[in-house]
C-alpha positions in Angstrom: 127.8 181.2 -138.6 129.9 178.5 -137.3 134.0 179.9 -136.8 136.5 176.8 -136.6 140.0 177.4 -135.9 142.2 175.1 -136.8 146.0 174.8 -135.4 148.1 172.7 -137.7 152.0 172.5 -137.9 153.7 174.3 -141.0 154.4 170.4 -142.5 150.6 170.0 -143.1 149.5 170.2 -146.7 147.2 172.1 -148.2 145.0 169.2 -149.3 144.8 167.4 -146.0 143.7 170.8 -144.4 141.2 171.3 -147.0 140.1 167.4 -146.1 139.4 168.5 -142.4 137.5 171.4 -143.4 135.7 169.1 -145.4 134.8 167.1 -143.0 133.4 169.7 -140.4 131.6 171.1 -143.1 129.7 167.6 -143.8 129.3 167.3 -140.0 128.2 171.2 -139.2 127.1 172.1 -142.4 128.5 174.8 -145.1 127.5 177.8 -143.1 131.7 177.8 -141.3 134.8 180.5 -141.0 137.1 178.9 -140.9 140.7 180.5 -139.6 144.2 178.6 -139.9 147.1 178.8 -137.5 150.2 177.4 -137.8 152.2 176.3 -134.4 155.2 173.8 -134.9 154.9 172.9 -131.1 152.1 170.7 -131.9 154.5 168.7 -134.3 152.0 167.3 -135.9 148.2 166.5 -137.2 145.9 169.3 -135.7 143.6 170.9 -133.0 140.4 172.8 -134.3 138.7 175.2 -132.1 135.0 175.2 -132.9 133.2 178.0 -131.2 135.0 177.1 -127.7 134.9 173.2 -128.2 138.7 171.5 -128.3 139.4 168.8 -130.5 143.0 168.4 -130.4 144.1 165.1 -132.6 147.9 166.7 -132.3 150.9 164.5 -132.1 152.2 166.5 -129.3 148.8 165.6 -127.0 149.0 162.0 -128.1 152.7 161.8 -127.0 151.4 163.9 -123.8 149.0 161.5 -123.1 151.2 158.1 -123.6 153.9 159.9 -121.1 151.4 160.4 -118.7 150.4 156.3 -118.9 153.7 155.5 -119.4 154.6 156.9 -115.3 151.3 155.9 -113.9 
């Protein structure tokens, strides 16, 4: 068994986190624990923790990221 956990900000509904667990399901197949935690720091959209492997689609690593280009 697959365990996913998935970091979301407390504004995320309960339908678009149900949509992402969709999703890894179709991709990973229906055999997933999956575990939600809420952090505001991450502002917005989410970062899923599956088995060790970071996907982090958060608005706070996006902003991150375009600061980073910003000074280069």
């Amino acid at each position: 068994m697959k365990s996913i956990i998935i970091t979301t900000a407390d504004n995320m509904s309960d339908k678009t986190y149900n949509y992402i667990c969709d999703r890894f399901r179709a991709k990973l197949g229906s055999d997933i624990d999956f575990r939600r935690v809420t952090d505001n720091g991450i502002i917005g959209g989410f970062i899923a923790d599956v088995d060790g492997k970071i996907y982090d689609l958060s608005i706070s690593s996006q902003l991150k990221q375009m600061k980073e280009h910003l000074v280069r």
